[in-house]
N, C-alpha and C positions, 0 to 999 in steps of 0.2 A: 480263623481269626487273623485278620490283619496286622502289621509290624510298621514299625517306622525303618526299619532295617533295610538298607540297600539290598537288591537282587543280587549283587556278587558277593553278599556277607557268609564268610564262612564261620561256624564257630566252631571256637577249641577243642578240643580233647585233650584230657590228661590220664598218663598213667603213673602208681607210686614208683620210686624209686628212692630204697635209702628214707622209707618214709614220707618223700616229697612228695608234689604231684608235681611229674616234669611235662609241661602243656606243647600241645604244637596243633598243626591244621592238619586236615589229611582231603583232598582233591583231587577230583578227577580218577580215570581209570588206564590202565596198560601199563607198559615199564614202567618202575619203580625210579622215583629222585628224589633224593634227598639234600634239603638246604639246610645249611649250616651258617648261622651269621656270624658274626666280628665282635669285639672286645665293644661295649658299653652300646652294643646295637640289640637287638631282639626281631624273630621271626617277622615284623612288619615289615623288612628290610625287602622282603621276597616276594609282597604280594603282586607287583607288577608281573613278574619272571613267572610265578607260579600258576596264574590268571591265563598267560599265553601259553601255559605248558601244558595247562590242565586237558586241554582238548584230546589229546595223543598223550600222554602218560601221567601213573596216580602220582601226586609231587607232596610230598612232607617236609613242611617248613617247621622247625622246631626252636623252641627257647631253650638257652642251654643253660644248664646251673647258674642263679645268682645274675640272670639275663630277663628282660620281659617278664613276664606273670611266675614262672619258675622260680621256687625259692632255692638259698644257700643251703648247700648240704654241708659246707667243713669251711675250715679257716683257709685252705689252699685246695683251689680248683682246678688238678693236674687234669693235664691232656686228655688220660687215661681214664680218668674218673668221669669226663664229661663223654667220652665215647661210650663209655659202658651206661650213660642215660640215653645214648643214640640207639646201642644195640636194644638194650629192653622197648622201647618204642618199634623198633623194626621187628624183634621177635614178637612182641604181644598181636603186632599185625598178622603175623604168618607170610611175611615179606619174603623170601628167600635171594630175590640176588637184587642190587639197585644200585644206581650210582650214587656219586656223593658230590655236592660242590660244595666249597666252603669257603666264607672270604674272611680273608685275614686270618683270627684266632679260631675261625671255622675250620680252616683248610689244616690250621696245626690236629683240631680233633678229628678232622674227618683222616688224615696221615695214621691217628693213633689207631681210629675204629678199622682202618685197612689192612693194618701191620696184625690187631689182635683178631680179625675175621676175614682172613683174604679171599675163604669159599665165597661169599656176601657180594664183594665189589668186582662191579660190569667196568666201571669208569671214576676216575677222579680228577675233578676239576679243582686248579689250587688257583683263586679268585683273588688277585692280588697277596697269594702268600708263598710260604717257603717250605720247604722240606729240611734249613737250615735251624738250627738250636740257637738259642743268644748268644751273642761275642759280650766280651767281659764286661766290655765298655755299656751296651743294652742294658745285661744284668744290672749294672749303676745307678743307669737310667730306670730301670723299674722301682729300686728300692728309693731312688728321690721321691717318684712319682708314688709309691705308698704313703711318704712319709708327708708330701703335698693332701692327699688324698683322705688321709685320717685328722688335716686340720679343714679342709674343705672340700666335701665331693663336687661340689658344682662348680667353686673356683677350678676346679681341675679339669674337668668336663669344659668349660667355655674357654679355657685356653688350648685344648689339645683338639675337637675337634675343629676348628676352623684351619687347622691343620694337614687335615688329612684331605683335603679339595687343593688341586690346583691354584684353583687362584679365587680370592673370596669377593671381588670387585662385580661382575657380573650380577644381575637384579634374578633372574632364576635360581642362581646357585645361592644366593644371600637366602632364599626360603628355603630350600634343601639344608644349609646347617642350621638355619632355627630348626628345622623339623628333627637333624640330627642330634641337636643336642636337648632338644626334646625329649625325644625318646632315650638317649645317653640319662639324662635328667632323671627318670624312672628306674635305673641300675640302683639297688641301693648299696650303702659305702660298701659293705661287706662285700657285696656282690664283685666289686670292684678291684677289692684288695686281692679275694683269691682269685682272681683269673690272673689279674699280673703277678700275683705268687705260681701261680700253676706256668704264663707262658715262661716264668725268669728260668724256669726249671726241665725246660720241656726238653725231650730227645731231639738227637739229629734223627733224620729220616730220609735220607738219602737212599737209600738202600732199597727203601719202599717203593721208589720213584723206579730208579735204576731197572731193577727186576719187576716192575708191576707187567702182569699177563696182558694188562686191560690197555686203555687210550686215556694217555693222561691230559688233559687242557690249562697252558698258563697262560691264564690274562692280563697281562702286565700292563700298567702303567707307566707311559712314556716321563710321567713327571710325578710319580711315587715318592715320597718324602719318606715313607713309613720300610718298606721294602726296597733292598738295593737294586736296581736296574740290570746291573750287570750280570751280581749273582743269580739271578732267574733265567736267565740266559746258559749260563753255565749249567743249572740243573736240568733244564728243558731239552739239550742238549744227550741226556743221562738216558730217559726209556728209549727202547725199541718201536713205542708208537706214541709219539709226543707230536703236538701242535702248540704254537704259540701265537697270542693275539693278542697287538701291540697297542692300547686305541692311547689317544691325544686326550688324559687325562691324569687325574693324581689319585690318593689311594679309595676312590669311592664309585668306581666305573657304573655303579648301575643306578646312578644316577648322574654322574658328568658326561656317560657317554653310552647311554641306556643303549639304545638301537644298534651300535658295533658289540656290545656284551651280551645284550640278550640274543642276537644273532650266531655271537660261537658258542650262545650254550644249546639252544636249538640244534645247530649243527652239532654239538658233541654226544647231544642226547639222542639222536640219530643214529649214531653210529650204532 
């Protein structure tokens, strides 16, 4: 029977978790990767990265609690709690070892899923994020941003992301944050409040970094509004097998600077 459905249409799968069904893609065959998206983003974030991945390894783009099609499981979305939806997805598979990328509040879960399953992780890429907890002054900043958030989600959504792009004046990038806040647009409030409850609270994880077995990859953003410059530099600095890749963007590399990030994840998935 014929479909209106594009050739490269993958669809979903979900397993319960906590009752939910936590959904993601699963593609392709060979080494195991796992992507992990960002605060008011969802696994559509990856279909590019995933598409080029598929060829040479299986790649699992997932929606994480209270993100994309997955619903809220609690009032606070810790780290911890969205890892242990990564792990039941990777064990229902019978996955046993895969890496992890994860951007932004990705990389905070994919640090947690590392720390509590370190047999599991080959590799971890932190995609514009940190291995750092919030400083007090963040903290602040999230409980504004709740309290913005519980009188407007979408007022808060169309001032934050246009934010996290470099520069919003370009005619390419003006469609990339309609598309982002687009999909941001689709978070619902809930969805919204516990993850910025879950990152205000989240551990340091330096430690993770410092002693990780595997090859760790930071793709920093040379004009990151969201993550400090510096400190990424300092933690990168931390593993025994660390790479850093620096490209000429802000906090949204795969799409202001597609071609130098999907290139060091290739490379890192490689390794």
């Amino acid at each position: 029977m014929k479909t209106n459905l594009p050739e490269s249409f993958i669809p979903d799968k979900a397993f319960l978790f906590k009752g939910v069904p936590v959904y993601f893609t699963d593609r392709g065959s060979g080494p195991a990767v796992v992507f992990l998206h960002g605060f008011l983003e969802n696994k559509e974030i990856w279909n590019d990265f995933a598409e080029a991945l598929a060829s040479t390894n299986r790649v699992l783009c997932i929606d994480l609690p209270g993100h994309g099609k997955t619903g809220c499981l609690s009032y606070v979305h810790s780290m911890e709690l969205m890892a242990e939806a990564v792990y039941l997805i990777v064990k229902k598979l019978r996955i046993k070892r895969c890496k992890l990328v994860g951007h932004s509040m990705g990389g905070y879960v994919a640090l947690a899923f590392a720390e509590a399953n370190p047999e599991i992780v080959t590799g971890l890429c932190l995609f514009h994020s940190t291995a750092r907890a919030d400083t007090e002054p963040k903290k602040t900043d999230r409980n504004r941003a709740i309290q913005v958030v519980k009188k407007s989600p979408s007022l808060f959504i169309k001032e934050v992301i246009p934010n996290l792009f470099y520069t919003t004046k370009q005619k390419p990038l003006k469609r990339l944050i309609a598309k982002t806040i687009a999909i941001a647009l689709k978070t619902p409030k809930q969805g919204i409040i516990a993850a910025l409850e879950g990152m205000k609270i989240r551990l340091e994880r330096e430690l993770i970094i410092r002693f990780a077995p595997y090859p760790v990859l930071f793709i920093i953003g040379k004009h990151d509004k969201i993550i400090p410059y510096e400190g990424l530099f300092e933690q990168a600095a931390l593993p025994e097998n660390s790479k850093t890749v620096v490209a000429n963007c802000g906090h949204m590399g795969f799409y202001e600077a597609p071609e130098k990030t999907l290139a060091a994840v290739k490379e890192f998935v490689k390794e």
